[in-house]
MOPAC internal coordinates of N, CA, C and O (Angstrom, degrees):
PM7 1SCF
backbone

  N    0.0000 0     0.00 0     0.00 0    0    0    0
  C    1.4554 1     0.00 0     0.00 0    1    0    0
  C    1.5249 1   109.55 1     0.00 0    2    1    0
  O    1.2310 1   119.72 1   -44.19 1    3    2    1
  N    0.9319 1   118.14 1   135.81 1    3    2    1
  C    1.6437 1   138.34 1   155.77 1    5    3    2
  C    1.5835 1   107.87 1   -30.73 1    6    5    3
  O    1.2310 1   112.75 1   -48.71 1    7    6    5
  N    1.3310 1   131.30 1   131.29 1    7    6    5
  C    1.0480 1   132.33 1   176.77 1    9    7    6
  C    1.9320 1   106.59 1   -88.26 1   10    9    7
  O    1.2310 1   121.20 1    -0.29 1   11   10    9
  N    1.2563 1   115.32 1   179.71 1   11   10    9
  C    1.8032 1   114.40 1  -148.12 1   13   11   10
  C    1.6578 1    86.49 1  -108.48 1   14   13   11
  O    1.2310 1   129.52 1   125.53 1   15   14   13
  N    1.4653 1    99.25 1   -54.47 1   15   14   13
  C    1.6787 1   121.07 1  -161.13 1   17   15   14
  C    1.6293 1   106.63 1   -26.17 1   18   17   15
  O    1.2310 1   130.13 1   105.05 1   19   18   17
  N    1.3867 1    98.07 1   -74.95 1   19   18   17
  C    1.7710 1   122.43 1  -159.17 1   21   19   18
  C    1.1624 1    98.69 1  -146.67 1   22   21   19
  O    1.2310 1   117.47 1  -154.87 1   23   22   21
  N    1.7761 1   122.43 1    25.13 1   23   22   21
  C    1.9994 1   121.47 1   164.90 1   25   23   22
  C    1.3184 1    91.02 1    83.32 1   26   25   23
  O    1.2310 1   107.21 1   152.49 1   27   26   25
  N    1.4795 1   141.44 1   -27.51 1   27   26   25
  C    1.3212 1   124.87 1  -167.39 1   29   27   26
  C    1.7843 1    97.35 1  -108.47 1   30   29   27
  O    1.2310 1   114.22 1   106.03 1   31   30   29
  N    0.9165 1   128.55 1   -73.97 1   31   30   29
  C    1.2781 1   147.40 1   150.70 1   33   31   30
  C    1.2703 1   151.05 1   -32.50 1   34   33   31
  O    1.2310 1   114.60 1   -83.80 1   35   34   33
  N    1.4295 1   127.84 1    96.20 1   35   34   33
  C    0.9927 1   122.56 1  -162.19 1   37   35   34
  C    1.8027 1   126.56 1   157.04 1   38   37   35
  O    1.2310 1   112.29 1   -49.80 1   39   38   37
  N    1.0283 1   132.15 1   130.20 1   39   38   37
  C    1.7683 1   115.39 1  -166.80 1   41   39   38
  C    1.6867 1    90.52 1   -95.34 1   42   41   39
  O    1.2310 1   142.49 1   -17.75 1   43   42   41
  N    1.9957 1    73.93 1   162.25 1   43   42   41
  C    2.0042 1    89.20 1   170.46 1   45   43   42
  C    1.5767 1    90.86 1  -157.39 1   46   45   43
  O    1.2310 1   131.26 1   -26.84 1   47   46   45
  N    1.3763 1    95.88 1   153.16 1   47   46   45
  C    1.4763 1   138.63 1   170.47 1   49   47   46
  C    1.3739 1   115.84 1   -91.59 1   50   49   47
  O    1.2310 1   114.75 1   -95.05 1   51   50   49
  N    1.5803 1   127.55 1    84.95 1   51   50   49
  C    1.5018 1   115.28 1  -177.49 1   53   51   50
  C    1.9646 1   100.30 1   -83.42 1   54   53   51
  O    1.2310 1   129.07 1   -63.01 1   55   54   53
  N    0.9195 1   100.13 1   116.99 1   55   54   53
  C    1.8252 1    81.75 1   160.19 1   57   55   54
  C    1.2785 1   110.23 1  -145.31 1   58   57   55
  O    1.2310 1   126.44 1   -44.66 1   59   58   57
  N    1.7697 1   105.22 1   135.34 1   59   58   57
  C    1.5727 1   119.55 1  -161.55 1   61   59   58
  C    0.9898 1   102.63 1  -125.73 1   62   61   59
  O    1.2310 1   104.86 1  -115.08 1   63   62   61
  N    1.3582 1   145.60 1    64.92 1   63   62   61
  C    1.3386 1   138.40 1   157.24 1   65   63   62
  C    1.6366 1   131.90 1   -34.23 1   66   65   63
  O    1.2310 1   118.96 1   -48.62 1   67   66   65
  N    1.2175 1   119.59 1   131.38 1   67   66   65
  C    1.3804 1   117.82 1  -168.73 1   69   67   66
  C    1.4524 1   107.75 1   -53.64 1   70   69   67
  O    1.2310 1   122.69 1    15.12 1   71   70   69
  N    1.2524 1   112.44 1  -164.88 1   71   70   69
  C    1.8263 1   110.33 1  -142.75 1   73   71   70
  C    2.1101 1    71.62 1  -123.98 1   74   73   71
  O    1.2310 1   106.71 1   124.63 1   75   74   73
  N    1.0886 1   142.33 1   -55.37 1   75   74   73
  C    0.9748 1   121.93 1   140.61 1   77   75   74
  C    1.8912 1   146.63 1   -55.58 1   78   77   75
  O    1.2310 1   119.74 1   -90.47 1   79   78   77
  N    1.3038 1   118.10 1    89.53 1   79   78   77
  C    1.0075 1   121.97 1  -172.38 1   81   79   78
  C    1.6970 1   137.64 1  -135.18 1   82   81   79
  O    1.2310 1   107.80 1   -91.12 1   83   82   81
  N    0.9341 1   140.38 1    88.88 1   83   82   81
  C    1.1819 1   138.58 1  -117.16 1   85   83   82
  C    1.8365 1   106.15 1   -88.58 1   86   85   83
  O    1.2310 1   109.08 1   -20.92 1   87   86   85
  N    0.9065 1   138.06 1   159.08 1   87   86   85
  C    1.5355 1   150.69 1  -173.28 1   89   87   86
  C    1.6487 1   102.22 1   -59.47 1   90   89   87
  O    1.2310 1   115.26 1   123.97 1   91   90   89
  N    0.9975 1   126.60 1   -56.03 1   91   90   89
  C    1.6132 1   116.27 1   172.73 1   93   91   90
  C    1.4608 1   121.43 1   -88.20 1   94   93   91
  O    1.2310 1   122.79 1  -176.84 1   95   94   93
  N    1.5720 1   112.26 1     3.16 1   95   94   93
  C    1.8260 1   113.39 1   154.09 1   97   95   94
  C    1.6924 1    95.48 1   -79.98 1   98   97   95
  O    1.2310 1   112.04 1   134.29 1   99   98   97
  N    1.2134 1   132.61 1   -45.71 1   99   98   97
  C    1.4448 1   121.17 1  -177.29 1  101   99   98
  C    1.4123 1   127.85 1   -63.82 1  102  101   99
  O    1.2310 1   130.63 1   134.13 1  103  102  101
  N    1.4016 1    97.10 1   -45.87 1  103  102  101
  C    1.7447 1    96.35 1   154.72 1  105  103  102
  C    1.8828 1   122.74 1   -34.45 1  106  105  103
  O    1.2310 1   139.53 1   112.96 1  107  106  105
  N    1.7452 1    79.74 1   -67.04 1  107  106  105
  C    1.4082 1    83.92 1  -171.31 1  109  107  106
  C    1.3266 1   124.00 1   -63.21 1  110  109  107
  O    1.2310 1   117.17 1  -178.26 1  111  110  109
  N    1.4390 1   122.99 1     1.74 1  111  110  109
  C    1.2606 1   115.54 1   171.90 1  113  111  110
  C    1.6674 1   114.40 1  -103.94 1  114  113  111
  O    1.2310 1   128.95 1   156.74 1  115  114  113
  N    1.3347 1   100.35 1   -23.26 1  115  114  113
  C    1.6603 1    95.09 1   162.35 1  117  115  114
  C    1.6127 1   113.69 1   -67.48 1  118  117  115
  O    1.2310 1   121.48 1   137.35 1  119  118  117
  N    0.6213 1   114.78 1   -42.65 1  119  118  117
  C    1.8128 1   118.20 1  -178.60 1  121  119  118
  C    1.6185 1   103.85 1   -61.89 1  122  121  119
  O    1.2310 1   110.82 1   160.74 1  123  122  121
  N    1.4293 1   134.87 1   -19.26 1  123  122  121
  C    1.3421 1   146.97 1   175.43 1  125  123  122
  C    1.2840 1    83.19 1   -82.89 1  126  125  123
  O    1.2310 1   114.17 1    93.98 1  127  126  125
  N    1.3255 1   128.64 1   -86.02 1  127  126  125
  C    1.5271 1   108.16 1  -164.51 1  129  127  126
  C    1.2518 1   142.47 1   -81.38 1  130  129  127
  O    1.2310 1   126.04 1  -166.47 1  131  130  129
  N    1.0647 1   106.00 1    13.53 1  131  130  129
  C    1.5644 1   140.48 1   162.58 1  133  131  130
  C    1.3795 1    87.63 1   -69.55 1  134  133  131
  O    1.2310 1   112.71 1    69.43 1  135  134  133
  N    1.3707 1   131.38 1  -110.57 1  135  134  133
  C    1.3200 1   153.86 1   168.60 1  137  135  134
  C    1.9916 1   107.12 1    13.80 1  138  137  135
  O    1.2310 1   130.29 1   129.39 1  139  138  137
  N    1.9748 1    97.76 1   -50.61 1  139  138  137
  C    1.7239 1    98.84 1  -173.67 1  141  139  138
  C    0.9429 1    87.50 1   -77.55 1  142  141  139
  O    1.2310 1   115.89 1   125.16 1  143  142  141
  N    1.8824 1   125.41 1   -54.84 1  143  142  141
  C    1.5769 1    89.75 1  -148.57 1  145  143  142
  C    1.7920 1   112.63 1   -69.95 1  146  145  143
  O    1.2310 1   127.08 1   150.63 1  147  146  145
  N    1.0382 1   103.98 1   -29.37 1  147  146  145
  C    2.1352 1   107.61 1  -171.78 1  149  147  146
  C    1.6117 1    95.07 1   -51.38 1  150  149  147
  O    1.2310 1   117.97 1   155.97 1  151  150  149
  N    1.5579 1   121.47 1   -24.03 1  151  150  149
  C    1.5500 1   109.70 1  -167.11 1  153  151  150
  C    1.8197 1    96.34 1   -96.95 1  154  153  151
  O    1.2310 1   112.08 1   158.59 1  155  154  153
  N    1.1256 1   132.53 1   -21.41 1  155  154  153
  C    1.1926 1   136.33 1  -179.52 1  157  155  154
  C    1.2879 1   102.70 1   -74.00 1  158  157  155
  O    1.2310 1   116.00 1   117.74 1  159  158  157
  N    1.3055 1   125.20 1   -62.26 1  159  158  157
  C    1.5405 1   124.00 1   172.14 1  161  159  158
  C    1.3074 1   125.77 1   -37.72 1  162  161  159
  O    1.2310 1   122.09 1   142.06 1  163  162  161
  N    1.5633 1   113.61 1   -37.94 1  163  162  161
  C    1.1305 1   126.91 1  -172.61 1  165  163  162
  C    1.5849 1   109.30 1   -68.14 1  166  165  163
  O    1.2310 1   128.20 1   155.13 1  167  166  165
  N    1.5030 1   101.81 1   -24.87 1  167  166  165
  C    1.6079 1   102.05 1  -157.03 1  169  167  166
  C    1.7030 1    98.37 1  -100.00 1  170  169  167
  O    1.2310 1   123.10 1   178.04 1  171  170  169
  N    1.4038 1   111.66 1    -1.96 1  171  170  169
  C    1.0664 1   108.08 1   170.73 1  173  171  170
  C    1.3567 1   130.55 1   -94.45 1  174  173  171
  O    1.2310 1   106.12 1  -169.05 1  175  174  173
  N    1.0930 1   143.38 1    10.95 1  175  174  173
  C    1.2100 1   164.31 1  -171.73 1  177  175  174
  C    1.7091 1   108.39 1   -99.92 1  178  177  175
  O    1.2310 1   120.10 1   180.00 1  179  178  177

């Protein structure tokens, strides 16, 4: 993928959940990436 910054540079998050997907698979995947990024942040400091 193309970076955001300056076209070269930059992170991304693709997430494509199937077209069937139920209300507590969506939860549960926000709370997964909830979970990386709060622990990634953390580790960056």
């Amino acid at each position: 993928m193309q970076g955001c910054v300056d076209g070269i540079a930059g992170d991304h998050l693709l997430i494509a959940p199937p077209a069937v997907i139920s209300t507590e698979e969506i939860l549960w995947a926000v709370e997964q990436i909830r979970g990386a990024v709060l622990e990634a942040a953390a580790g960056s400091h």
